[in-house]
N, CA, C and O of each residue as an XYZ file, in Angstrom:
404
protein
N      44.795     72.887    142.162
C      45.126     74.291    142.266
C      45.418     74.929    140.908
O      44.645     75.778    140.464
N      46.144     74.677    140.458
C      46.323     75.024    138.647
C      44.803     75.063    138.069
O      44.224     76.095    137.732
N      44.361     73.985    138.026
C      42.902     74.398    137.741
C      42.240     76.035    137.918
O      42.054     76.943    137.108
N      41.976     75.883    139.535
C      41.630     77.134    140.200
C      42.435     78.852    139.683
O      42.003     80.005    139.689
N      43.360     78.416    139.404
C      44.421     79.034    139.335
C      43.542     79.879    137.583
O      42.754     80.802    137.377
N      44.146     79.070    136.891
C      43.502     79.036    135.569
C      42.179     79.492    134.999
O      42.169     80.288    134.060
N      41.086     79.034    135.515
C      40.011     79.681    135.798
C      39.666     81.145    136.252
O      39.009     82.013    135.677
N      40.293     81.150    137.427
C      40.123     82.473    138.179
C      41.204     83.769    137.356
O      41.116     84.961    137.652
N      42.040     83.302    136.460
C      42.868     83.996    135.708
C      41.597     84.531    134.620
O      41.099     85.652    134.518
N      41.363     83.545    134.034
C      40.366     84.349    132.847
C      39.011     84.935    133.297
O      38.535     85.800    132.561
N      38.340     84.594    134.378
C      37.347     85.684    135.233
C      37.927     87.440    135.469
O      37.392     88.546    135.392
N      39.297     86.922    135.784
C      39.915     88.441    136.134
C      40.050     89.049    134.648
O      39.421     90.026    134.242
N      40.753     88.482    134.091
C      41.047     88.843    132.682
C      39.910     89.853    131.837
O      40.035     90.889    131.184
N      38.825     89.040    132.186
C      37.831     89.262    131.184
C      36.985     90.498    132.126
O      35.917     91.016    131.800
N      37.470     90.678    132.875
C      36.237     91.528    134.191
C      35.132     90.604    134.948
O      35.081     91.067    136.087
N      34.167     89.447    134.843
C      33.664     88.634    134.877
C      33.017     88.758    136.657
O      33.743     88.521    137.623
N      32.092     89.016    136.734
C      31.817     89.197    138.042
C      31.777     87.765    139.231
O      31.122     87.819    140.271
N      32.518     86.678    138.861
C      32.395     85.565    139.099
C      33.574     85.470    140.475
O      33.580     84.744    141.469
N      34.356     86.361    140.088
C      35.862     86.519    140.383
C      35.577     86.924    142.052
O      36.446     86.430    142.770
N      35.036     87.339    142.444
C      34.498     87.254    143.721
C      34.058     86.250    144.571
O      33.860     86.486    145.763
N      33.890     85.192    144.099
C      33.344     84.089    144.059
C      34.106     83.137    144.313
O      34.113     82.384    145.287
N      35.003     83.188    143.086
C      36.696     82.587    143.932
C      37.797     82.940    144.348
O      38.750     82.160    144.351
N      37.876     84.122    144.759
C      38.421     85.091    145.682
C      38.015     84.631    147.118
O      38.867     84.665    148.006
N      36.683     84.182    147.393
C      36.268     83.720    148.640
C      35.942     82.580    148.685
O      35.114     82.195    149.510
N      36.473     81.835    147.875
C      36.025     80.427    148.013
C      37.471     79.675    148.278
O      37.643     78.517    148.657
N      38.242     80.462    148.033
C      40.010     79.723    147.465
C      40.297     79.307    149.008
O      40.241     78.118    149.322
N      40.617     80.341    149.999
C      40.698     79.240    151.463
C      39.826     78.674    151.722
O      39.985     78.366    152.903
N      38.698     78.197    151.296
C      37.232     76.958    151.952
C      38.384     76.145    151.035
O      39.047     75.320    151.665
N      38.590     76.255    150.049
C      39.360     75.105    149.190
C      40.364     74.640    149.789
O      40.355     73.463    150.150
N      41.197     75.270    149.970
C      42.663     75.399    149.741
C      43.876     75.390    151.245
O      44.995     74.915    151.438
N      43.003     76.103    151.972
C      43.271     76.809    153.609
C      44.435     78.220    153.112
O      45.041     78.402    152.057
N      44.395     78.870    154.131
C      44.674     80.426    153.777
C      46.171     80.477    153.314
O      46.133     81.298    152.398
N      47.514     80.039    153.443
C      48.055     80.629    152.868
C      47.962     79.695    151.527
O      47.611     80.504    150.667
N      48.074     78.586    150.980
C      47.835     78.208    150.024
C      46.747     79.174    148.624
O      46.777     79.437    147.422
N      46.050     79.349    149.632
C      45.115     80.172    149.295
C      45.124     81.842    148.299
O      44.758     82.246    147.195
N      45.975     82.521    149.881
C      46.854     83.740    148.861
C      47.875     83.522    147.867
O      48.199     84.543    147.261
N      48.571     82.268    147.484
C      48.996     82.243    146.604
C      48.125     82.157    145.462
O      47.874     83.099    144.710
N      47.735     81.140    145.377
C      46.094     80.752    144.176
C      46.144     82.012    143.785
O      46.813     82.299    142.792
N      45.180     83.358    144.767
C      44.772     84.246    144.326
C      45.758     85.742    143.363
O      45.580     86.529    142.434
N      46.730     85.393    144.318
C      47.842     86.154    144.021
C      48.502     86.012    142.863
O      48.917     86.976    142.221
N      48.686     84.474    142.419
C      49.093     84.115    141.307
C      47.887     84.412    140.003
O      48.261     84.743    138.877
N      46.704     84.271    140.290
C      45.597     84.143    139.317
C      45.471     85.909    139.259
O      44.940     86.408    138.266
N      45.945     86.729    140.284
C      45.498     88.173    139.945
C      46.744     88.693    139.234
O      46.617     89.706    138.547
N      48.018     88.061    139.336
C      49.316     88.669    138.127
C      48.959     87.903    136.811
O      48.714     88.666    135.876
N      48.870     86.509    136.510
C      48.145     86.307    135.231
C      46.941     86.700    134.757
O      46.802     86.845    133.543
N      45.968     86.915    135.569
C      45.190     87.595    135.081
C      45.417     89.506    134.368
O      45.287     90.054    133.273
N      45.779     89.889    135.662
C      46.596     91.380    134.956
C      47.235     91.383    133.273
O      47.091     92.144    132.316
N      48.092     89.946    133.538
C      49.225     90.258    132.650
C      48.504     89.775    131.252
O      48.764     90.406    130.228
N      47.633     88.701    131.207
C      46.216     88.592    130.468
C      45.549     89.624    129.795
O      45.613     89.816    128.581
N      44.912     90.282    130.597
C      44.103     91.469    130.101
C      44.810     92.955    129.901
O      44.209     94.026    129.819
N      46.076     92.769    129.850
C      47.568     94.108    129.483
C      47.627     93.466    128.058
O      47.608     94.364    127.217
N      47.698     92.112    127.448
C      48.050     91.720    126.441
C      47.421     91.488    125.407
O      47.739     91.255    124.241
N      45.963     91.626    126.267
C      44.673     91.147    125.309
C      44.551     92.676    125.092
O      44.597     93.027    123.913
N      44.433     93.457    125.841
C      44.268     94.896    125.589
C      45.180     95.773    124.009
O      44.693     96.571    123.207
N      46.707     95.153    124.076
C      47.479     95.786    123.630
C      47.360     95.168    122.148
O      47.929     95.620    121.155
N      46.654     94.239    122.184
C      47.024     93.087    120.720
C      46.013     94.161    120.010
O      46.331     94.753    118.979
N      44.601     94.370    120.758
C      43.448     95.069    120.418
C      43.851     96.322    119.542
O      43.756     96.592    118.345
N      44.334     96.958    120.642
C      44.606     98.307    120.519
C      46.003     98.468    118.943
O      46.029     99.494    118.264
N      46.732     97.577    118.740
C      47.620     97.377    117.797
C      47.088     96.655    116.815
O      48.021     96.344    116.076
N      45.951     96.164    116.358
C      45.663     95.888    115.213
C      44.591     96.569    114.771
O      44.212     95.904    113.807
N      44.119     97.175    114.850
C      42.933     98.560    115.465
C      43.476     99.762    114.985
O      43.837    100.534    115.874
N      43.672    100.222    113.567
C      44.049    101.558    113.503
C      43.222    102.820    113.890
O      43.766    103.844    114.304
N      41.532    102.653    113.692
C      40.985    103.479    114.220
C      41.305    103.754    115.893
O      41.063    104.890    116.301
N      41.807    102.811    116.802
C      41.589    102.686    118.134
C      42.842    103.289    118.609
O      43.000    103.768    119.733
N      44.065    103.210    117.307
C      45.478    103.790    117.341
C      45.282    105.399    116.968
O      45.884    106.239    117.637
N      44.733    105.647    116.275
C      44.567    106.887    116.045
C      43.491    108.009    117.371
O      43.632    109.179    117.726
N      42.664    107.130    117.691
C      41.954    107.654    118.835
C      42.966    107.937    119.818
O      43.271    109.079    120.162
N      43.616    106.605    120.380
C      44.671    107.002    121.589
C      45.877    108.336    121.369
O      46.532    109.031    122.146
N      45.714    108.218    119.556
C      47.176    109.417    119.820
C      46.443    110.953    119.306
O      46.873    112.046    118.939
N      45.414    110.476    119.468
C      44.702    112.158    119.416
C      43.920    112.152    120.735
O      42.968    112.912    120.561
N      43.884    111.650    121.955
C      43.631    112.087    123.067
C      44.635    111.902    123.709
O      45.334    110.889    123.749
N      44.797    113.221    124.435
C      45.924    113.498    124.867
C      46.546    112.696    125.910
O      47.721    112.341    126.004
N      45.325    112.416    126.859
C      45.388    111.099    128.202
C      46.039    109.882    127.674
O      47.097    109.331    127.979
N      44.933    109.549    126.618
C      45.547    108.399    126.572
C      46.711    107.757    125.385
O      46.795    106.600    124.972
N      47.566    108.990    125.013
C      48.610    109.040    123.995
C      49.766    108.912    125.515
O      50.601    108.031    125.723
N      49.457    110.019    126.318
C      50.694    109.780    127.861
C      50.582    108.467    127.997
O      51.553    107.737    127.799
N      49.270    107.951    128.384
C      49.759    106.761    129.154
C      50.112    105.658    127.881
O      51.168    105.081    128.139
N      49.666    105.324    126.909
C      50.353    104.496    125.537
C      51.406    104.261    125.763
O      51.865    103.128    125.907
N      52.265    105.758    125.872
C      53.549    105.732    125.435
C      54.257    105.209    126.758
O      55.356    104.655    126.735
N      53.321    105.500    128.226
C      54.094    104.765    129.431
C      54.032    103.405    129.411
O      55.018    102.776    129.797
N      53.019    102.808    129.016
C      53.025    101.489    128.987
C      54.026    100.730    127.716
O      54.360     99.551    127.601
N      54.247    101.583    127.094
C      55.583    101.375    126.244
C      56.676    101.141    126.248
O      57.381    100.376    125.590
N      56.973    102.319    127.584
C      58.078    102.715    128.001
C      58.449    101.761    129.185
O      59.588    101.303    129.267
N      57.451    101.458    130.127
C      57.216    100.723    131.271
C      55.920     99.713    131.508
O      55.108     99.742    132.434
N      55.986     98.814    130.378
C      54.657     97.864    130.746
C      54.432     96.923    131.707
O      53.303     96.574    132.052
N      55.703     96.389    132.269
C      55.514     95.316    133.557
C      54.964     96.176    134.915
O      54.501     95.625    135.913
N      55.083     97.372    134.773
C      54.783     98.469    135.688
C      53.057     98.596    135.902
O      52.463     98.458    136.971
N      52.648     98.800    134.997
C      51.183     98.843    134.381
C      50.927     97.289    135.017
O      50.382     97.006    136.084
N      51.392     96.557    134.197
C      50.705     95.088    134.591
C      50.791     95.197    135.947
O      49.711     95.627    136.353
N      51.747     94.969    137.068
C      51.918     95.109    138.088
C      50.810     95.906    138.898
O      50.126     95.404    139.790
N      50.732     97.212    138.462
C      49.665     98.370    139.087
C      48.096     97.558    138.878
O      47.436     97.412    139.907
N      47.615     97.131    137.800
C      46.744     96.425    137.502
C      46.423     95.351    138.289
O      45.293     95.137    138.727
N      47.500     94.594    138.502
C      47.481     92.671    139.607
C      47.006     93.395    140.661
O      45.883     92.966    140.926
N      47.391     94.498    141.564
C      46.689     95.197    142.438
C      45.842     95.372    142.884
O      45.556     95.094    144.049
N      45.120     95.938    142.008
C      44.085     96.674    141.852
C      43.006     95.808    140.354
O      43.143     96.539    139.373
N      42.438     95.050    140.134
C      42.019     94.512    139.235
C      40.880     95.484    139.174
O      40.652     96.386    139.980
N      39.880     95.021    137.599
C      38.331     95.254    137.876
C      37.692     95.437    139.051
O      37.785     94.734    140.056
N      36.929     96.571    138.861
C      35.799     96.206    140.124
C      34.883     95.629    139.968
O      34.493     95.505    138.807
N      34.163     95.048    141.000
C      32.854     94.493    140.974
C      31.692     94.963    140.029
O      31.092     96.030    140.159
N      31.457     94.022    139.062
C      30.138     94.168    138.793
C      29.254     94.037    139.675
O      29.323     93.170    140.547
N      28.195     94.973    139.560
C      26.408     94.615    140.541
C      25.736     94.575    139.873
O      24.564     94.370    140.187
């Protein structure tokens, strides 16, 4: 399960259209509630993954710092995820990437 776990973290992370794949494969594995954990756990590390990989980006990136604080959208939300980032991560574990087709 850690395995699974692990894996399916950096599919989410990365957007990876694979992630569907073991989203529906985890109860053939696992049986169902075992299962929603796996996924549940692999969709908050994954979130909290791609919040951190995002932010490292975006902070060593002065052109990408200067973009965010001259658009206005995304200077609000900067400063919310600043203000409130486990919030963001959280909203994100939710709601991940969508499907690539």
């Amino acid at each position: 399960m850690p395995v699974y776990v692990g894996i399916h973290t950096i599919t989410l992370a990365f957007c990876l259209p694979y992630a569907v794949f073991f989203e529906a494969g985890a109860s053939l594995l696992f049986g169902f509630l075992p299962a929603v954990l796996c996924v549940f756990s692999a969709k908050l590390l994954g979130a909290s993954l791609s919040f951190w990989i995002g932010r490292l980006v975006f902070r060593s990136s002065s052109s990408a710092m200067e973009w965010v604080q001259s658009n206005k959208y995304f200077h609000l939300l900067s400063r919310g995820v600043e203000r409130d980032g486990w919030k963001f991560v959280f909203l994100h574990a939710s709601h991940p990437c969508p499907p690539m087709l």
